[in-house]
Wavefront OBJ file of the C-alpha trace (Angstrom):
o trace
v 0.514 7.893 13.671
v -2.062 5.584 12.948
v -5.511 4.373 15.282
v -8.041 2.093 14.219
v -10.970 1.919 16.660
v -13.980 -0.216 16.735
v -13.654 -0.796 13.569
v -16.203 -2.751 11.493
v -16.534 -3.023 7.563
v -19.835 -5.185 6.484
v -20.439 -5.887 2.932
v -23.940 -6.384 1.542
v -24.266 -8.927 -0.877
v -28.084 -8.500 -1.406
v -31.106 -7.744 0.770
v -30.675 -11.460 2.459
v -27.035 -11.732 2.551
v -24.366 -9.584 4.083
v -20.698 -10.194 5.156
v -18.688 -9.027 8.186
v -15.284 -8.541 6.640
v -14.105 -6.971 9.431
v -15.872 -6.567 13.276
v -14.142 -4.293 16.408
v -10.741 -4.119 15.317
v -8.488 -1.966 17.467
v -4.822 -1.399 16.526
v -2.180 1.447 16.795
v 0.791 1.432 14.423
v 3.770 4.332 15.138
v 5.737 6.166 12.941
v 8.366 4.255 11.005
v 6.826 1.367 12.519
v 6.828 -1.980 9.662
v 3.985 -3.796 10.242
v 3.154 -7.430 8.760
v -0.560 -8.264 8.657
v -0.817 -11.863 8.459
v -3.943 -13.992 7.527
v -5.103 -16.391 5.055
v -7.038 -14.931 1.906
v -10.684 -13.800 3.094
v -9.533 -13.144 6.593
v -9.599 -9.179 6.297
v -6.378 -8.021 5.788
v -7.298 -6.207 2.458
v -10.006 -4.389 3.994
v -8.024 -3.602 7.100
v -5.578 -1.806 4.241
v -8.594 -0.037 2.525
v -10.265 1.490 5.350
v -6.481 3.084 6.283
v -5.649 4.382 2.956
v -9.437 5.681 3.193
v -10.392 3.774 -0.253
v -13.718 2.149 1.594
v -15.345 3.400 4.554
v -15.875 1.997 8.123
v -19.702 1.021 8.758
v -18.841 1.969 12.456
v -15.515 3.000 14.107
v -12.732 5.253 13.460
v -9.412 5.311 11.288
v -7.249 8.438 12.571
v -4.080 9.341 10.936
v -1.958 11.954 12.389
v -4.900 13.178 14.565
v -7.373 13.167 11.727
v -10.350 11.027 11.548
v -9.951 10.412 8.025
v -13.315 7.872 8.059
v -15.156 10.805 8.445
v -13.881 12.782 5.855
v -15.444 13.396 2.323
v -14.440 11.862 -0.812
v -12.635 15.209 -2.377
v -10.335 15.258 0.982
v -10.254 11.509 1.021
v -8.500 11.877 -2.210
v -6.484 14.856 -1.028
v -5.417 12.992 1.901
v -4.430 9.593 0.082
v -2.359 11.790 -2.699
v -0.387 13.722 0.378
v 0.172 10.862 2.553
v -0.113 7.223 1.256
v 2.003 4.892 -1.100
v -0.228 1.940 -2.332
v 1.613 -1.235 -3.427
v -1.343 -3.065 -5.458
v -1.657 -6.931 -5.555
v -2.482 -6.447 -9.274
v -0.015 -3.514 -9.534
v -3.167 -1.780 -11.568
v -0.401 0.136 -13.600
v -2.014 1.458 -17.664
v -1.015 -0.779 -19.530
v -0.885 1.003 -22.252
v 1.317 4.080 -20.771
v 5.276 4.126 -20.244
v 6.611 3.179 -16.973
v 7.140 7.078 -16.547
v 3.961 8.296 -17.499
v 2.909 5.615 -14.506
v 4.975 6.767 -12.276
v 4.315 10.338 -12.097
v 0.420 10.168 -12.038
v 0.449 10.507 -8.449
v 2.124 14.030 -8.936
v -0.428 15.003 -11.869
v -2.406 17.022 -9.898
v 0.015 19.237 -8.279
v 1.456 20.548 -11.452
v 5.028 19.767 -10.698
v 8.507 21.236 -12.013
v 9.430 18.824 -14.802
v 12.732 19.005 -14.474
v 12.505 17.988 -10.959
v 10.050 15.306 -11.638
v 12.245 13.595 -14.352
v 15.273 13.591 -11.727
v 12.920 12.087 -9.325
v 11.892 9.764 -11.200
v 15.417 8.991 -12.726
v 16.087 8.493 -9.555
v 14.151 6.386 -8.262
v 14.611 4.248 -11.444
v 18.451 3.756 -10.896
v 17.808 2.551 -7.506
v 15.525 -0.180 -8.475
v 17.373 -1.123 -11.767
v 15.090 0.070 -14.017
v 16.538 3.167 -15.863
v 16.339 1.735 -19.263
v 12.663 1.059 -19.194
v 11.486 4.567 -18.492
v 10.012 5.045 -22.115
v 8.630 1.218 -22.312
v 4.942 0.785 -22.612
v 3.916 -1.761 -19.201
v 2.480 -4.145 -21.206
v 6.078 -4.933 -22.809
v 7.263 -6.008 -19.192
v 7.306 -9.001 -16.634
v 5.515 -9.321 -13.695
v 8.857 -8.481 -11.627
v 9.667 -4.922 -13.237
v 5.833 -3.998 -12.959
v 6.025 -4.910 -9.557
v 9.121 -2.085 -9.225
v 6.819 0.303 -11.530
v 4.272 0.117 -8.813
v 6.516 0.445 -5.811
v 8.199 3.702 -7.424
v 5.001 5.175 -8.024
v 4.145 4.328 -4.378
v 6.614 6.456 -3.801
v 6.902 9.245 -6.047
v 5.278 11.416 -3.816
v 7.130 10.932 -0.852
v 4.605 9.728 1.032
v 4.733 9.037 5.009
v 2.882 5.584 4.928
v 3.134 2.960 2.474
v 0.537 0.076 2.603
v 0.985 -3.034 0.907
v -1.269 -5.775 -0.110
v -0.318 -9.207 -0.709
v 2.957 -7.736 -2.747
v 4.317 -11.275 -3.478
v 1.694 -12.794 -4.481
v 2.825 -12.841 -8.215
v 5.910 -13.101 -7.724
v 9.004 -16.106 -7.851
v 10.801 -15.996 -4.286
v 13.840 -14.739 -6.040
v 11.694 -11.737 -6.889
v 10.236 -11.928 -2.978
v 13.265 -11.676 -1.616
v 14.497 -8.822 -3.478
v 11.001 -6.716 -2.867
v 12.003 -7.778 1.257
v 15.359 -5.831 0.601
v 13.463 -2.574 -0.901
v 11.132 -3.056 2.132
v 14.271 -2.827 4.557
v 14.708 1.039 2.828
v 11.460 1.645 3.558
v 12.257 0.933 7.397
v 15.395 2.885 6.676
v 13.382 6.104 5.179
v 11.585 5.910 8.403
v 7.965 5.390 6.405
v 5.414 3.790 8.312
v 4.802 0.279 6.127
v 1.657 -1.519 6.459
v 1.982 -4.923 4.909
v -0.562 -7.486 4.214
v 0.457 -11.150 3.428
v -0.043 -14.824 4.231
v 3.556 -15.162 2.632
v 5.985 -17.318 4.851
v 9.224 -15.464 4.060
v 7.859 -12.084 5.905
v 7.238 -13.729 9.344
v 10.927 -13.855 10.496
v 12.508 -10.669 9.130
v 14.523 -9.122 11.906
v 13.255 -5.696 10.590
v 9.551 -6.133 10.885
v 8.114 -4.443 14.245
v 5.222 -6.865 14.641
v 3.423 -9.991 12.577
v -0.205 -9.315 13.971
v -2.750 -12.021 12.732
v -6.196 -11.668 11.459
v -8.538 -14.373 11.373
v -11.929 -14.035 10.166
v -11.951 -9.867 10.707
v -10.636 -10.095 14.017
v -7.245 -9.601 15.579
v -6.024 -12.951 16.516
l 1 2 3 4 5 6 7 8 9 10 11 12 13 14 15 16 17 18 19 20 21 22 23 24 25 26 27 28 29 30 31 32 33 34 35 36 37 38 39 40 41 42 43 44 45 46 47 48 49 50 51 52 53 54 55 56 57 58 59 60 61 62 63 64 65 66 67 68 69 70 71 72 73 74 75 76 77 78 79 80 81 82 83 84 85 86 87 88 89 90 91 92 93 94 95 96 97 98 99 100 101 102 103 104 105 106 107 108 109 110 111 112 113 114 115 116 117 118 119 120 121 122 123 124 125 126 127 128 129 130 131 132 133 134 135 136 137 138 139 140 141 142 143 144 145 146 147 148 149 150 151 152 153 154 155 156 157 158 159 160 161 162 163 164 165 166 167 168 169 170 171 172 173 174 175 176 177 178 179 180 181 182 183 184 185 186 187 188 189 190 191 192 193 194 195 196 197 198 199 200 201 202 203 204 205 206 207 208 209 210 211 212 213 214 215 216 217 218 219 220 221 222
């Protein structure tokens, strides 16, 4: 489902300084595969995450998904693509703060004018299963860091998508928290969605549902 080749992301920092966040990276991840990136912060997991959910650009190599070379496509189908096929699980959540958990939700599905009757099962849904029907009309700011973290994973997955990408989803979290995100992660490997996680967080390394722990160290595969 998913190639990366020779792939290399360099930042400039200013005429004098530039840094190689990631250099010649080649991976292949298949579908329904649940894949743990591990790496301390810095390393290059992030950007190994961007450059797949097409958010940054390669400076050289490839990112193909499903036979398209999605690093070389523009920014309107970039945004096309990302709507259609990936779930993103922020580190910071980046939920409105200022906007009900289901006006978050749904803003994936915006664009495509959807039934609203169907979208409110959807997302009543999706609500029950992560125990958070009777926040639907509560503004995100009201809420702890735990039932924004469920906020963001249902609108990772409003939209049904066929890969959902992680980064550093515990980060904010308690471990009772962590450990409850690992058991929606084991329905993601159910649902068959490809899951691309990045982490330096112990409790992901032994899971006996994760496919393969690949390690990055200073932008390269380890």
């Amino acid at each position: 489902m998913i190639k990366i080749k020779n792939l290399t992301k360099i930042y400039e920092i200013n005429k004098n300084h530039t840094v190689r966040a990631v250099e010649d990276i080649h991976l292949e991840f298949g579908s329904g595969e649940l894949i743990v990136l591990k790496g301390a912060s810095g390393s290059g997991k992030s950007t190994i995450l961007s450059l797949i959910a097409g958010l940054s650009k390669p400076t050289s190599g490839e990112v193909i998904v499903n036979d398209r070379r999605i690093s070389k496509l523009p920014d309107d189908f970039l945004a096309l693509f990302r709507r259609e096929t990936i779930g993103f699980i922020f580190q910071k959540y980046n939920l409105i703060a200022n906007l009900t958990v289901f006006e978050n939700i749904i803003l994936p599905l915006i664009p495509n004018n959807p039934d609203e009757q169907e979208l409110e099962a959807k997302v009543d849904g999706l609500l029950e299963k992560l125990q958070m029907r009777d926040k639907k009309e509560v503004r995100v700011r009201n809420l702890s860091g735990g039932e924004q973290q469920r906020v963001a994973i249902a609108r990772a997955y409003i939209n049904d998508p066929h890969i959902i990408i992680a980064d550093e989803p515990t980060a904010n979290l308690d471990e009772k928290l962590s450990l409850e995100f690992i058991e929606i992660l084991r329905e993601f490997k159910s649902a068959n969605k490809t899951t691309i996680i990045a982490t330096h967080d112990p409790l992901f390394f032994g899971l006996d549902f994760v496919d393969r722990v690949i390690e990055i160290q200073k932008g390269r595969v380890v």
